[in-house]
C-alpha positions in Angstrom: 10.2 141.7 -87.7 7.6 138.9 -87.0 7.4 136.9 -83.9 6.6 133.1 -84.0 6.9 130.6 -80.8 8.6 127.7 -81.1 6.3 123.9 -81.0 6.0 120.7 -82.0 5.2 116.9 -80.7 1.3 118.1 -80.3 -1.6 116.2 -80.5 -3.6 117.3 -83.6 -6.6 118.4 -81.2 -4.1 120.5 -78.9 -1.9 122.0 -82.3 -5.3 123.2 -83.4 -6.0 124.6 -79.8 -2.7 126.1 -79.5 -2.5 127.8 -83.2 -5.9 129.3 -82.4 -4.9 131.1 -79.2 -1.6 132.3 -80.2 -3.7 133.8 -83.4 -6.0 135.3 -80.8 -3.3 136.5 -78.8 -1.1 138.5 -81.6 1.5 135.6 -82.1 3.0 136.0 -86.0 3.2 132.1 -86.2 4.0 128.5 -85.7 7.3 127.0 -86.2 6.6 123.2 -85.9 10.3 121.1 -84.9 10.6 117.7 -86.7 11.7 114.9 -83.5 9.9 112.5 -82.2 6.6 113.2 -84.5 6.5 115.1 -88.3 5.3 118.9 -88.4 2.5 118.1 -91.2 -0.5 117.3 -89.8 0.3 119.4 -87.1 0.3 122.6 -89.2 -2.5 121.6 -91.4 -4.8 120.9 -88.5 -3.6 124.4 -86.9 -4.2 126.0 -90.4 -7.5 125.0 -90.1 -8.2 126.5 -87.0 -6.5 130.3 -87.8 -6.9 132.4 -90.5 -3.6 134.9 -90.4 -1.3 132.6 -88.2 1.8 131.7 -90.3 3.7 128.5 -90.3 6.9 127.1 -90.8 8.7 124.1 -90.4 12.1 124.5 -88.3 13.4 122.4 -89.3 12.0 119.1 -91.4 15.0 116.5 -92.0 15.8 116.5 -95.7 18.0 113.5 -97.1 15.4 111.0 -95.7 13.0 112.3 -98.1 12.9 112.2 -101.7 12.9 115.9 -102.7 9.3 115.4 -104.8 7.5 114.0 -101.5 9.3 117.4 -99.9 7.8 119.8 -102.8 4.1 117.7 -102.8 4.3 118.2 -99.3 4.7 122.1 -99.2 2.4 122.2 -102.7 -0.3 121.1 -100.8 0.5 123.0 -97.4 0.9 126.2 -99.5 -3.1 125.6 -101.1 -4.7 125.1 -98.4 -3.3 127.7 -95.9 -3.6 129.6 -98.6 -0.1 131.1 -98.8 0.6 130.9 -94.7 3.2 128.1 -94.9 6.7 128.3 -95.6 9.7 124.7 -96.4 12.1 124.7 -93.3 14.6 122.2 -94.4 17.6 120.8 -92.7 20.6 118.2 -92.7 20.1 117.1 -89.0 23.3 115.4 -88.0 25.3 111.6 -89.8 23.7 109.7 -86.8 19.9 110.6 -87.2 20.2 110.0 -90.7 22.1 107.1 -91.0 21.3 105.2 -87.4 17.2 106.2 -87.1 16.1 106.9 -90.6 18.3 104.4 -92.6 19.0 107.0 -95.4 22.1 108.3 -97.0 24.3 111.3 -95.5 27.3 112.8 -97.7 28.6 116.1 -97.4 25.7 118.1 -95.8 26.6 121.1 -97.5 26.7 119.9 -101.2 24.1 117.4 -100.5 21.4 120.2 -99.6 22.5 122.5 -102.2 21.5 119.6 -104.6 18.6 118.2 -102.4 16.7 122.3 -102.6 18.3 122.5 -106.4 15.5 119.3 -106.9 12.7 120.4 -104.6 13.0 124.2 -106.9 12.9 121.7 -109.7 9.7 120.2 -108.4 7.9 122.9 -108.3 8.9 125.0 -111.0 7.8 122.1 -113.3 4.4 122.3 -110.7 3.9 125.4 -111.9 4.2 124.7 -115.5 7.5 126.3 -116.5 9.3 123.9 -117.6 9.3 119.6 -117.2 11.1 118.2 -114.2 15.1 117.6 -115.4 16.9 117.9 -112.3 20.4 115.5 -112.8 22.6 116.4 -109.5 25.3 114.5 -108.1 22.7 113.1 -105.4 19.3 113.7 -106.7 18.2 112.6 -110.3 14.4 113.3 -111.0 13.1 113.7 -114.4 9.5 111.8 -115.0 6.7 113.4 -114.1 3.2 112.2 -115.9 0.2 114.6 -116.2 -2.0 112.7 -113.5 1.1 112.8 -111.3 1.5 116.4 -111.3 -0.2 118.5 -108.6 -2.8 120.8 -109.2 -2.5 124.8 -110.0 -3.3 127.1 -107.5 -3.1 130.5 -106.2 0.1 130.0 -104.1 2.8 128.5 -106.1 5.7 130.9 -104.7 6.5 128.6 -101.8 9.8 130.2 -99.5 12.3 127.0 -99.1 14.4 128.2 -96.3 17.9 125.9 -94.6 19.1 125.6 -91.4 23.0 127.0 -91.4 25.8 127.2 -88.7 28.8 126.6 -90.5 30.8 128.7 -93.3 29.9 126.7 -96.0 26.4 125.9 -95.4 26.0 129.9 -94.9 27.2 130.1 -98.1 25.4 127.6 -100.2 22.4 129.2 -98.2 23.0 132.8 -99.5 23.0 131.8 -102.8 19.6 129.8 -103.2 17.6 129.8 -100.1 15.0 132.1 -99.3 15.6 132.0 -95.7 18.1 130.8 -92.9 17.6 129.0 -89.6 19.8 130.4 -87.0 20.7 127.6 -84.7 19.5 128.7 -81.4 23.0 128.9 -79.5 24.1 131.8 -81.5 25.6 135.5 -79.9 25.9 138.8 -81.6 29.0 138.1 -82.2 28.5 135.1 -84.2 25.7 136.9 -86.6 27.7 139.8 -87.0 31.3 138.6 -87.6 30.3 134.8 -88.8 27.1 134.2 -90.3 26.1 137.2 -91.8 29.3 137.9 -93.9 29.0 134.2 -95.1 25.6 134.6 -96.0 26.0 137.5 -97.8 29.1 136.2 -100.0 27.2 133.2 -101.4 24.3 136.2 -102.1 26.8 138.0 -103.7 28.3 134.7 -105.5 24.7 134.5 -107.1 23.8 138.3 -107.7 21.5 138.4 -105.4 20.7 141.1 -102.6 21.2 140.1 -99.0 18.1 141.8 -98.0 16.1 139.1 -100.1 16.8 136.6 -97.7 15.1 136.2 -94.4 17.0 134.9 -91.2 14.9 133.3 -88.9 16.2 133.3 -85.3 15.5 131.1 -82.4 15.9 132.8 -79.3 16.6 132.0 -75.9 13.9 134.2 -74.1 13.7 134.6 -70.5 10.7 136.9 -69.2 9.9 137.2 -66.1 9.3 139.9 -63.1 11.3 138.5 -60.1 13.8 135.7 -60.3 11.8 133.1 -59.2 9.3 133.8 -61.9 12.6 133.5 -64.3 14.0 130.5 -63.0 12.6 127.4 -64.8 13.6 129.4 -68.1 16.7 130.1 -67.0 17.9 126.8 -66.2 16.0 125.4 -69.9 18.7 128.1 -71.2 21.4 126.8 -69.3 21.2 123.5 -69.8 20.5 124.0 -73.4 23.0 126.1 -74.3 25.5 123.6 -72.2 24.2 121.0 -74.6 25.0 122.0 -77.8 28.0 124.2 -76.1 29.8 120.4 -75.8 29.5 119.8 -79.6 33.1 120.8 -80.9 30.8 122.2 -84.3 29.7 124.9 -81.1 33.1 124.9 -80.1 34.4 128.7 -82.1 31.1 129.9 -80.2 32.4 130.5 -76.5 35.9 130.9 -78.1 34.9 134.2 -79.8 33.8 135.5 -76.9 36.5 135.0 -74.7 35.0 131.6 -72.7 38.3 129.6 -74.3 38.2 125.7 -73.4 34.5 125.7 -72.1 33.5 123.2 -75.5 35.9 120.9 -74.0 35.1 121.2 -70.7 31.5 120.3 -71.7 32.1 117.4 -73.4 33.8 115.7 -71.0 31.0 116.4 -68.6 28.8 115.1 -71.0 30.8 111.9 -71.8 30.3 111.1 -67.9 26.3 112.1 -68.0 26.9 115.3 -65.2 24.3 117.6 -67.3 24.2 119.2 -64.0 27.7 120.3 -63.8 27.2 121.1 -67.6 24.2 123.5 -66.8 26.3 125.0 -63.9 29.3 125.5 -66.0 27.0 128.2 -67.8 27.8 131.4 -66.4 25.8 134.7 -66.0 28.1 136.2 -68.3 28.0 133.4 -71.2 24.2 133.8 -70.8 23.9 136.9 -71.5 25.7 136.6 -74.9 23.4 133.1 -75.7 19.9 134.4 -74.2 17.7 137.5 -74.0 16.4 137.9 -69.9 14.4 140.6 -68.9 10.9 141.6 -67.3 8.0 141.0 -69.0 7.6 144.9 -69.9 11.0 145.0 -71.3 11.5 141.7 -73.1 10.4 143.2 -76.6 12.6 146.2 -76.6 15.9 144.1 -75.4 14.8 141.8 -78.5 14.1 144.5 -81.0 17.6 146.4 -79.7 19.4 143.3 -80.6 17.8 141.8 -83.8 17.3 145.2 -85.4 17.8 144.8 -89.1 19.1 141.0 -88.9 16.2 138.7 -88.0 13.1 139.0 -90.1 11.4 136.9 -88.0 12.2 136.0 -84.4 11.3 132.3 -82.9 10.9 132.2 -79.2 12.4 128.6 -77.9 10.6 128.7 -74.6 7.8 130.2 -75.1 5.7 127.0 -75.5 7.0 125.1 -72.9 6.4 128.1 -70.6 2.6 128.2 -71.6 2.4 124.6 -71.0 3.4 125.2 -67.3 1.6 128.5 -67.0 -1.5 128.8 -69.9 -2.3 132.5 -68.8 1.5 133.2 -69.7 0.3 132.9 -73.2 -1.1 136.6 -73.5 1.7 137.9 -72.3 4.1 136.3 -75.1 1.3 137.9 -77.1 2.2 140.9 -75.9 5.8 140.7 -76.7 5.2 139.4 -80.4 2.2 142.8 -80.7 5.1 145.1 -79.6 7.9 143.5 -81.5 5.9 143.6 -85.0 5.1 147.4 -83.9 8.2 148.5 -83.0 11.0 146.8 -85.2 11.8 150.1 -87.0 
């Protein structure tokens, strides 16, 4: 189980800066967000400054790209980390595709089965094996001159992993993704009895063996030795957790634990722009189930004790902005990820 932190929005000089200290510090890798800036040069500026630090996207937005410039794109990241980089790829939700980037949104599910079916496409005929004849409902790509087509190289097995939360997203995913994103508001509960069971019915749909594909998990963590130290973190996971908590998508999340009308309750709050009395609504109790709080010393061994043999890589949410408020914070995130890649067994 490796241990990435959570960035994104960097200047180029500071992703460099950054990627180089987590390195230094024992940090698995880099999972670059795709908001108000792209992930790209980002990683490929970090890249140049590490040597083992791996790198993810998580996640980029699909359907506003054409899947080619999404294959080029990893083709070239692949080379030149040499291996180190890894396709996040997501739907995002109708109003950032439509309303900012102006592009088509269908059915997400069916849509990125057929959007990863023609980025495979891409670079199976990169790599020679056959020419490029995708013809899906949404995606139709089939030219592909000589001087068009990428150059060889050493590290042409490139992992496409999607972002899932829903059944049929889990199961699309468990049939041709390498990985999944776990959305970051997720419980026990919800990997155990939800996601996991999904996942590993589309793996079974395909023939394949769930323990092929990686989950990668965004955690909540909350480290600190006194409360006070703990606080800013803690009211990051609150108020997150009360933001996506008022989407009714979220909704079956507090209602399988017990916290029945809270998705409601939340978006009502929201409607009238009270994100404090969202953040307050947040118990203890519904923490607990949505984040991982402990000391510093004992952070790694809660994590381990509740990711055992589900994640194969964990993503600290906070991390980063915790650095940015307290830079010598960073080795002891280091820390954490050294003990969690130790101890995972």
């Amino acid at each position: 189980m490796e241990f990435d932190i959570k960035t994104g929005n960097l200047s180029w000089t500071r992703a460099a800066q950054f990627a180089a200290e987590a390195e230094a510090q024992g940090v698995s890798g880099l999972l670059f967000t795709e908001t108000g800036t792209t992930p790209w040069m980002q990683i490929a500026v970090a890249a140049r400054a590490t040597e083992t630090l791996q790198f993810s996207t998580g996640i980029a937005v699909a359907f506003p790209r054409s899947p080619m410039i999404a294959a080029q794109t990893a083709w070239e990241l692949a080379a030149n980390t040499g291996g180190r980089f890894r396709l996040g790829l997501g739907s995002q939700v109708r109003g950032h595709v439509v309303r900012r980037y102006g592009a088509a949104y269908d059915k997400p599910a069916p849509q990125m089965r057929d959007y990863v079916g023609a980025v495979k496409a891409c670079l199976r005929a990169f790599r020679g094996e056959e020419k490029l004849a995708h013809e899906g409902p949404y995606y139709q790509l089939n030219y592909l001159p000589k001087q068009w087509t990428p150059a060889r190289h050493k590290y042409e097995d490139i992992r496409i992993d999607v972002s899932a939360v829903g059944p049929y997203m889990c199961r699309m995913a468990g049939e041709i993704a390498d990985g999944i994103h776990v959305h970051p508001m997720h419980s026990v509960h919800y990997l155990e009895k939800r996601l996991i069971p999904q996942v590993a019915a589309g793996a079974e749909k395909a023939g394949r063996d769930l323990s092929a594909i990686d989950l990668l998990v965004p955690v909540y963590t909350v480290p600190g030795d006194s409360y006070e130290e703990q606080e800013h973190l803690l009211q990051r996971a609150r108020t997150q957790v009360a933001f996506y908590g008022s989407t009714p998508n979220y909704a079956h999340q507090f209602e399988d634990l017990g916290f029945c009308g809270v998705s409601e309750t939340l978006s009502t709050l929201l409607k009238k722009g009270d994100t404090n009395a969202m953040a307050e609504l947040i118990t203890d109790e519904m923490l607990d189930h949505f984040a991982v709080i402990a000391s510093w010393d004992d952070m790694a061994d809660l994590l381990v004790r509740r990711y055992r043999g589900k994640a194969s890589r964990l993503v600290s949410y906070l991390a980063d902005e915790d650095v940015q408020k307290q830079p010598n914070n960073l080795s002891k995130w280091g820390e954490i990820a050294k003990a969690v890649r130790q101890n995972h067994g």
